[in-house]
N, C-alpha and C positions, 0 to 999 in steps of 0.2 A: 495525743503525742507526748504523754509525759512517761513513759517508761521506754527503757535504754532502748528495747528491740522496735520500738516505732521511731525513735530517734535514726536507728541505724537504716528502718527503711527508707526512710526520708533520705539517708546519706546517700543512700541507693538508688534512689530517685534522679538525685542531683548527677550521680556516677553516669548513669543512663544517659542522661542529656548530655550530659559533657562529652560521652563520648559519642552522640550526635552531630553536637555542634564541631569537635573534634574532627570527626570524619568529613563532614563536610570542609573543612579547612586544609586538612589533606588532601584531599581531591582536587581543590580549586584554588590552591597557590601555586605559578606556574613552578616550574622545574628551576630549582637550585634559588628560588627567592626566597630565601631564610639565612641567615647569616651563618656563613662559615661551611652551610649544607655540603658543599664540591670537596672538602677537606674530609668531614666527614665520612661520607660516601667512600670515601677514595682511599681511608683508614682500612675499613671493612673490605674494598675489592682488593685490597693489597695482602689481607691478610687472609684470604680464601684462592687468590692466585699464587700465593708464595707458601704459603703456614705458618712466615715469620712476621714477629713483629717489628715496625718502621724504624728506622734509624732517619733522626733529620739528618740534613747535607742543606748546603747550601744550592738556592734552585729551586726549594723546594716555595718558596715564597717569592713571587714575582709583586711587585705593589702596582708598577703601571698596566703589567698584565688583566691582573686583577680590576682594576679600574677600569679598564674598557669594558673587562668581562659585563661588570655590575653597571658600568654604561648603559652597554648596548642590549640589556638584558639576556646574558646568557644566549646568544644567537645560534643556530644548531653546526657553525660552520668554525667556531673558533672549541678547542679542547680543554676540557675541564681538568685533563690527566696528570697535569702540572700540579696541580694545587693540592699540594700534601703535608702543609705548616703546622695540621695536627697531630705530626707524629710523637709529637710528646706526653700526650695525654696517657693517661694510663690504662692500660687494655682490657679492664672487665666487661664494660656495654660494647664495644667490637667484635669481643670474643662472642660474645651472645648473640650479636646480630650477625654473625657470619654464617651461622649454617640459612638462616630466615634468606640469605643473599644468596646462597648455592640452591636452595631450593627453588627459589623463584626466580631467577637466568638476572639476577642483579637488579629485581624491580624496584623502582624507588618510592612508589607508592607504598609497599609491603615493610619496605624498615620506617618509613613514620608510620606508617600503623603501627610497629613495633613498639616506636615510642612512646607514640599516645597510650597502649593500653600500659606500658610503665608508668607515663604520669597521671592515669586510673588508679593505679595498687598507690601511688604517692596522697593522689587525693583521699582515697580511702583513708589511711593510718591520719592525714592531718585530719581529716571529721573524728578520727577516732582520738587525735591530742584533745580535740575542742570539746569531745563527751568526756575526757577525763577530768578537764579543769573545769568545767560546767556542768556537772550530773543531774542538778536542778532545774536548767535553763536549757531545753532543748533547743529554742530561738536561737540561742547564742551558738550553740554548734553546727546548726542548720545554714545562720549565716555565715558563720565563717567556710565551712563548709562551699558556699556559694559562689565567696569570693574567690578563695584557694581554683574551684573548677572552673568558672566566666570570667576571670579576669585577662580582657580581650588580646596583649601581648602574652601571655601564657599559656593561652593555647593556641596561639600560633607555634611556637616556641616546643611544644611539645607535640603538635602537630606536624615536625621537622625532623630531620636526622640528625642528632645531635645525642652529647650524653649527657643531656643536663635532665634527662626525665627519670635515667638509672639513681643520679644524683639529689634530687629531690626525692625519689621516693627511701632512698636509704636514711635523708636527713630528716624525713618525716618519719619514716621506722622506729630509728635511733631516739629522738624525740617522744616519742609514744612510750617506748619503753622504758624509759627516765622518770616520763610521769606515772608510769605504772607501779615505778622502782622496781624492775625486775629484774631475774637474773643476770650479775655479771659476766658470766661468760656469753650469755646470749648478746647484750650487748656490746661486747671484745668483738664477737663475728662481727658483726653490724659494721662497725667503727674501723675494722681489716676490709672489708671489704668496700665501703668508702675511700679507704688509702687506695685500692685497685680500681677506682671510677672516676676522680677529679680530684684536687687542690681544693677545688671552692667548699666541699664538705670537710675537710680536712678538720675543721674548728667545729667538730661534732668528736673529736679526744679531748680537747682541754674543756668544751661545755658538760663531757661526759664526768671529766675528774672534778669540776666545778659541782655540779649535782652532788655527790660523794663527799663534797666538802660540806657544803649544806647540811648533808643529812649526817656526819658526823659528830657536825657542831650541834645540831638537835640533839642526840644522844648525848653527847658529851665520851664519847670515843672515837677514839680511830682504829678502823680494820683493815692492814696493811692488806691481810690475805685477798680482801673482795677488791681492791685495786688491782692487786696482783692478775688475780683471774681474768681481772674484765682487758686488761691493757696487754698481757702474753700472748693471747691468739691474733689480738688487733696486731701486733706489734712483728709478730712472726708474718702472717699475711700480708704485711707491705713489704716489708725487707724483701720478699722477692721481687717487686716490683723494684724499690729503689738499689737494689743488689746488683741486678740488669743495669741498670744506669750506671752504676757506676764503671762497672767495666767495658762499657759503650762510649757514655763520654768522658768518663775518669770523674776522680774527689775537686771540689765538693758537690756537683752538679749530679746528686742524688735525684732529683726532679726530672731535669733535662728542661730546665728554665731557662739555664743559661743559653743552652746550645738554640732553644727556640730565641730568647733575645738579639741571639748573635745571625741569626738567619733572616728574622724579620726587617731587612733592611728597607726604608721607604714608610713603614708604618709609621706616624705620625707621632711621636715623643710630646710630653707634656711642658721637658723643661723648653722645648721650643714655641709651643706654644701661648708658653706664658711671656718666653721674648718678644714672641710677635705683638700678640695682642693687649698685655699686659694683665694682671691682675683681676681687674676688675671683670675687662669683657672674657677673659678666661672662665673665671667663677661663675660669670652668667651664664656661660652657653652651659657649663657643666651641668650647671641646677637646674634647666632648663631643659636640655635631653634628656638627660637622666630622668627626670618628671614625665615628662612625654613620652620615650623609651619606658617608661614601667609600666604606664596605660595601656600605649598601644603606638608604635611606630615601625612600621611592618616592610618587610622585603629585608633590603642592605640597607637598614635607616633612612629610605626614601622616602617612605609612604606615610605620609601623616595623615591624621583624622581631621583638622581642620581646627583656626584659632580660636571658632564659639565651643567645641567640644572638648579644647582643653583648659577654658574659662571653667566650664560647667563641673569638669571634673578636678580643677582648684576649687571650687566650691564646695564641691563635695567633701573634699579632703580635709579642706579649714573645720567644715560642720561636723566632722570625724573625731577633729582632734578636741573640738570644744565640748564634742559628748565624752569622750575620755575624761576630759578634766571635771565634768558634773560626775560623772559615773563615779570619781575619784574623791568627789566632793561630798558624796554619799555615805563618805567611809565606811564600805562593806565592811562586815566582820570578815577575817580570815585568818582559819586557823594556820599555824606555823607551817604544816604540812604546806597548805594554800601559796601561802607566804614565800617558799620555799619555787613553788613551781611558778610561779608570776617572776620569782628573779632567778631563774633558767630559761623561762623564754625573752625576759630581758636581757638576759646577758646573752641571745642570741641571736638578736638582731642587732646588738651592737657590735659582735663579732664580725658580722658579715659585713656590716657595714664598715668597718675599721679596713676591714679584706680587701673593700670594693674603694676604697679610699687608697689605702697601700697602693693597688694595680694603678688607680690612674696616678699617681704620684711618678712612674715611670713610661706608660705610654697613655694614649688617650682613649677611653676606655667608655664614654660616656654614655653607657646601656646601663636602663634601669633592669634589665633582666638577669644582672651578675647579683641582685639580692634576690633573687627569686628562693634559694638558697633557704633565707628565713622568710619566705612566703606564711608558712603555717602560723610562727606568732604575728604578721602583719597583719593577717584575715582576723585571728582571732582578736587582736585589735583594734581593728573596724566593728565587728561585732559589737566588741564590748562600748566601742564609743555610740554605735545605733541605742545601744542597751542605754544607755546615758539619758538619750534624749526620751527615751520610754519610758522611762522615770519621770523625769523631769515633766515632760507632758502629763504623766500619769498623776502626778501631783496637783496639776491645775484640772483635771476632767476626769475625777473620782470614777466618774459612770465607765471610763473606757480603759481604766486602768488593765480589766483582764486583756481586751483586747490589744492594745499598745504594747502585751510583754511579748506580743508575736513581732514587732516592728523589724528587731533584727534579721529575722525569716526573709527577708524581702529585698535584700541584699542578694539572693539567690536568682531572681526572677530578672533582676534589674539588669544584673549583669550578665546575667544567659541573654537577655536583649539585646545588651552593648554591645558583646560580643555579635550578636550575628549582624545588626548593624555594621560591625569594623569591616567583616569580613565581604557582604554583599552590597553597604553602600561607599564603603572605601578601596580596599584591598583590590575586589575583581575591577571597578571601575577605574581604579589609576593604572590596573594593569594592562585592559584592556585599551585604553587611552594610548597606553608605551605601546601598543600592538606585539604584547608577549603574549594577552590571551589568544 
């Protein structure tokens, strides 16, 4: 397994399963148990019964409606047809999943498989960041690789209708081609066409002109023109997007943030939050779901795994970060290039993280799946932290050193576990319990 094309079947391996265990997820989460899915959906039949794209209105978001809905679990006697609060998103993954919705009389099974196999092409290009930054350590890319596809909220989550699977695979794209350093204009497309998919990739332009700064100051030049190219195409393919907006809902609601803001009445605000409960128990429940929410907390944040399984996986996590810090205590050599792509996938998980901080800072938001985003340097940071302790081990038990460089690899198997654990001993049995299965 040490040369790239055995690396890549291995990624291929991992792809297979995932979209295994995927499918399986698909099939056996009941109907509209994914967050937001009736919005979604309802994006896509609005825009193959009309050919226009949604204008919010107010209406479109009911909260007590809503609450019963996710009460009573979606019952077959109250209407989904209501719930249309994602009209603001911007229309690339709709546009794509609309013909898949005329073809198949509006199946819902048919647009998350939709999804899934986008967040397939997303996992591919993250195995393919984790071979760039690791071209000697195929462990390290196989695990991250492992996590990016089993990490058991995420492929629920892509196993949904939703465009966060168009959105992760463009930010993995986007990503790959950075550490490739490859052409500007290819990367412009990339970066255009993320402005036509979400907000939450949005911060895949400024990590793209961060990259460009980097690799400037190594040379010790600046090339206006390869900004130029890379940022002109990004910059003309969203304008139509935010162009529309504005003469929808007028300046400066370029986005159509505000007009969602102003619709969403009943959804639960932060600054209230923090009146109520003050500070402290505010920041707990925050760090608290968010943590459980990025694991695995499933349905409309109903469904948890249970208090031993998210011990296990603070465990896990503390021993993640303290392989990091051996890994780091190692002090790898790395050349400047290295150097270079270690703070662009730094600097993009603090973006996202800054993103997913901003949003709760206005309503309450407390899903760990709004980082998913920088999913690909998280994994590939789990990795490197396994890689830590395979060292460190490796150091005390000379005899197993070859075998301990595989440790990372095993991140792959563990969580293709967890996941179908979430799914078979969690997911279908609380559902089944609520009498939705």
């Amino acid at each position: 397994m040490e040369s790239p094309r055995a690396v890549r079947v291995g990624i291929g391996f991992i792809l297979l399963t995932y979209l295994i265990i995927g499918v399986l997820y698909a099939v056996n989460t009941p109907v509209w148990q994914a967050p937001d899915e009736p919005a979604h959906y309802n994006y896509i039949r609005g825009l193959a019964e009309t050919g226009r794209l949604p204008v919010l209105r107010r209406g479109d978001y009911d909260q007590v409606y809503l609450s019963q809905l996710t009460a009573r679990g979606f019952p077959a006697g109250m209407a989904v047809d209501v719930l249309r609060y994602e009209g603001h998103q911007p229309p690339l993954y709709y546009l794509l999943a609309t013909p898949l919705f005329m073809l198949s009389g509006g199946s819902l099974l048919a647009l998350r498989l939709f999804s899934l196999v986008l967040g397939g092409a997303a996992l591919f290009f993250a195995g393919l960041c984790a071979q760039a930054l690791f071209p000697r350590h195929p462990a390290l890319a196989l695990g991250a690789a492992g996590f990016f596809a089993f990490l058991p909220q995420h492929v629920a989550m892509m196993a949904a209708v939703n465009n966060d699977a168009l959105a992760e695979l463009l930010m993995a794209l986007g990503l790959w081609l950075l550490l490739r350093r490859s052409a500007s204009r290819a990367l412009g497309l990339v970066i255009g066409l993320a402005f036509l998919t979400k907000t939450t990739v949005y911060v895949l332009a400024p990590l793209a002109v961060f990259a460009r700064l980097l690799l400037c100051s190594r040379r010790r030049r600046w090339n206006w023109y390869e900004l130029w190219q890379m940022m002109l195409p990004a910059l003309l393919l969203g304008a139509f997007w935010w162009g529309r907006n504005l003469l929808v809902y007028s300046w400066p609601d370029v986005l159509g943030l505000q007009r969602h803001a102003q619709i969403v009445v009943g959804q639960p605000r932060s600054a209230e939050w923090l009146q109520h409960y003050g500070v402290y128990e505010f920041g707990s429940r925050f760090a608290q779901t968010t943590f459980q929410s990025f694991w695995g907390q499933f349905g409309w944040m109903g469904v948890l795994m249970g208090v031993r399984a998210y011990r296990l996986l603070a465990a896990f996590s503390l021993l993640i970060l303290a392989g990091l810090a051996i890994a780091f205590g190692q002090r790898p050599h790395f050349s400047a290039r290295k150097r270079e792509d270690v703070a662009l996938l730094t600097a993009t998980a603090v973006a996202v993280l800054v993103q997913y901080l901003g949003y709760n800072l206005e309503f309450v938001q407390h899903q760990g799946r709004y980082l998913f985003p920088a999913l690909a340097p998280i994994a590939l940071a789990c990795a490197a932290g396994m890689w830590g302790w395979a060292a460190a081990l490796g150091n005390l038990w000379p005899a197993g050193k070859q075998a301990l460089r595989w440790l990372p690899a095993a991140l792959a198997p563990t969580l293709a576990a967890l996941a179908l654990y979430a799914l078979f001993g969690v997911v279908m049995p609380a559902f089944a319990l609520a009498g939705v299965l």
